[in-house]
N, C-alpha and C positions, 0 to 999 in steps of 0.2 A: 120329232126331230132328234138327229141321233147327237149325242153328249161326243166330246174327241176325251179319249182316255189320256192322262197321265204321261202315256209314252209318248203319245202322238204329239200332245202340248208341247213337251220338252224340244222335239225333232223339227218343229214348223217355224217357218222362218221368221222373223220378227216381226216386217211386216203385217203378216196373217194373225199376229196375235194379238190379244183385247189389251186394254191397260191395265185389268186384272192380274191377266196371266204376264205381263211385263214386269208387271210390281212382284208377284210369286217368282217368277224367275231371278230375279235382280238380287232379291234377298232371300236365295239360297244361296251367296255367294257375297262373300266380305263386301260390303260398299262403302266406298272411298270416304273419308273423311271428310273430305272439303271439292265442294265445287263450286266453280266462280262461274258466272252467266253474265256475257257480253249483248247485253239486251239490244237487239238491232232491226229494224226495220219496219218500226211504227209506219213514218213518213211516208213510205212506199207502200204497206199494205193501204193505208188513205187514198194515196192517189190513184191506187189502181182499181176502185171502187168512187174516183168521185167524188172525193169527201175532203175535209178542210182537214189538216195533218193533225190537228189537235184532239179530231177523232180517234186517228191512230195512237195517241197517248193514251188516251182512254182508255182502248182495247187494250194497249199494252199495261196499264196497270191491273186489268180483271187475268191477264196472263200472272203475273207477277203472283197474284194473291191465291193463284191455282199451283204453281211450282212451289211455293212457298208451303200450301197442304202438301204437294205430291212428294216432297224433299223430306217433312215430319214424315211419312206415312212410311218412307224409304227406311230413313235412320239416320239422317245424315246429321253430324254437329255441326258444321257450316255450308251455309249457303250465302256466297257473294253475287252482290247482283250489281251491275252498272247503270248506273240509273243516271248520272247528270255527271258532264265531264269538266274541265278546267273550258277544252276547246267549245263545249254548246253555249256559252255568254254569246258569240259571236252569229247566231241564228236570229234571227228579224224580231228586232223588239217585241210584236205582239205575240210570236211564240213564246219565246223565254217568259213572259209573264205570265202566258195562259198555263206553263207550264210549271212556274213555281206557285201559282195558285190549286193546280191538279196536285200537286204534293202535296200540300200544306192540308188541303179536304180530306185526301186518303192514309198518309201515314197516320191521322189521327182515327179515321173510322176503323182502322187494322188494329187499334189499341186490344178491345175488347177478342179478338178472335186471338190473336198474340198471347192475349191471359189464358184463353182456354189450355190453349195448345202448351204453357209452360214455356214459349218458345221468346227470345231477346232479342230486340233491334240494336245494333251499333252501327256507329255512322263512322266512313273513313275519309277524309279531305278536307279540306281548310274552308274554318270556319267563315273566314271575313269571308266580306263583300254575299253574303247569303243575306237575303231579305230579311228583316230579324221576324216576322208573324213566323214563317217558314222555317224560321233557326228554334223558335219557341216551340212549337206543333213538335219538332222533332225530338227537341231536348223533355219533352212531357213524354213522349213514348220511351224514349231512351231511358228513363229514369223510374219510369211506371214498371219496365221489364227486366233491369238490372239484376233482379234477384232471381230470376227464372232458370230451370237449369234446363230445358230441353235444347231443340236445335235454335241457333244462335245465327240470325239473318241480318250478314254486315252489306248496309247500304252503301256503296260507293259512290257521294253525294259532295260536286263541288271538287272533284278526283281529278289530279295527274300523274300518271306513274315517274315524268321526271319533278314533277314536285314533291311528292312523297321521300324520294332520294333528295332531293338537295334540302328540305327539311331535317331528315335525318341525319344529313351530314355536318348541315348545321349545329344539330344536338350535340352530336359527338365534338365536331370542334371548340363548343362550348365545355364540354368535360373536358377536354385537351386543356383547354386557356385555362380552366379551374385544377390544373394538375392533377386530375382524377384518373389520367388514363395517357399512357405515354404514345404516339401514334405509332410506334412499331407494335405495340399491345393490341390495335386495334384487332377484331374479329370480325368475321360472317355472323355471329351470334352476337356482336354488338350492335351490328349494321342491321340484324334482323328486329331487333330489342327495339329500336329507334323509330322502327316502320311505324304507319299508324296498325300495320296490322301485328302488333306482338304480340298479344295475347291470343294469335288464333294459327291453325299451322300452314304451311303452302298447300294450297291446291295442289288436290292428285289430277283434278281434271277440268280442264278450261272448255266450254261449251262458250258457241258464236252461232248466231242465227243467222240469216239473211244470205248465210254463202259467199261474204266478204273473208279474203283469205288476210286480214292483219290482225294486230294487237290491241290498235289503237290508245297506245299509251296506259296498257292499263296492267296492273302488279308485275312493274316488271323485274323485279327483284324475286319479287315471291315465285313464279312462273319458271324460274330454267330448268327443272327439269319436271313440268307438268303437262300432262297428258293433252294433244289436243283432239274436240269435236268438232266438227263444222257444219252445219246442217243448209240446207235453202230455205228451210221455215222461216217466214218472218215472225218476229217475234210476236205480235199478238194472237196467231197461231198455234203457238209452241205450248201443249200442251202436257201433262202427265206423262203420257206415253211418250213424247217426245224424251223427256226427260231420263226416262228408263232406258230409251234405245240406248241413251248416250254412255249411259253408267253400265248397262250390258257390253256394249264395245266398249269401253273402257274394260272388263273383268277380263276380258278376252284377249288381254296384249301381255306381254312380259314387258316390267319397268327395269333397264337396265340402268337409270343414273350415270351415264356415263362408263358404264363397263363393257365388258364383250358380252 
């Protein structure tokens, strides 16, 4: 069997290439800081096999735990994943619990592979009204990996992008009434400080599965000027290589920020 040389790799179109050679290609070339993953289309890969949708959590959490290697393996500091929205409460009683019980079993068996890797969980979204076994489960990984310095994996758990904002504005007009901060002082770097994501930077690039062309409510502050991917993969699917295509097309764009 004959070997493709070096040149030939480099020249072949993405498709045609392994996830090795995706991963070699990717990181011969800066990769992005932060990528957020709009985790979408459990439900639909389920039903289009037959299967009771709780399946498709399933799969999508063995995806989750393969981006989460493929994203270490890349170099990335962060990796945001949308895992559970403000608007999924309103899905059929017996999913929401089948599904705050699926979390509450795997963010804890991810403990140990998380230590390996030096890699941190942070959770972004309000805490109330989380089932407290599920708030406990998370707060014990959170705090088992607090000290870790690799790539740093913020769960978007219990998440609305206009909650997030009017929390933070909350904050701030609470500094305001404490005469901390006069509201002509306000900033973009106070407003940014306030998110639940402060400590982490914007997405250079927002990655969505399932070929839904929206936002869906989610960092929409952090997001205005981030790269977007949009794939048809569903998300249990969405593998390594998916990952890499996205960060390759991503290397491949000039960021103008609003300039010419």
């Amino acid at each position: 069997m004959a070997l493709k040389s070096p040149r030939a790799s480099a020249a072949a179109p993405l498709a045609e290439l392994s996830e090795a050679e995706l991963l070699e290609r990717a990181r011969a070339q800066p990769v992005p800081a932060h990528v957020a993953i709009i985790m979408d289309g459990n439900g639909r890969w389920a039903t289009r096999r037959g299967l009771p949708r709780v399946a498709g959590h399933r799969e999508g959490v063995k995806a989750a735990r393969t981006i989460v290697r493929a994203a270490d393996a890349l170099g990335l500091r962060y990796l945001t994943l949308y895992a559970f929205s403000t608007e999924n409460w309103s899905r059929p009683e017996n999913e929401v619990t089948l599904l705050m019980r699926l979390l509450e079993e795997s963010v804890l068996r991810e403990l140990p592979e998380l230590m390996e890797r030096n890699a941190r969980l942070k959770v972004i979204g309000r805490t109330r009204g989380v089932p407290l076994p599920v708030r406990r489960g998370i707060d014990r990984v959170v705090g088992a990996t607090a000290a870790n310095t690799g790539l740093t994996v913020q769960m978007a758990f219990n998440y609305g992008g206009r909650d997030e904002l009017l929390d933070a504005f909350r904050a701030l007009a609470r500094r305001v009434q404490a005469g901390e901060l006069a509201p002509e002082d306000i900033s973009e770097a106070d407003v940014s400080h306030a998110l639940y994501t402060a400590d982490a930077p914007d997405p250079d690039l927002l990655i969505r599965t399932s070929g839904e062309m929206r936002i869906s409510n989610f960092l929409l502050w952090q997001i205005a000027y981030t790269e977007l991917w949009v794939t048809p993969t569903l998300w249990p699917d969405f593998g390594g290589a998916d990952l890499y295509r996205g960060v390759l097309d991503f290397q491949g764009r000039t960021r103008r920020f609003g300039g010419v």
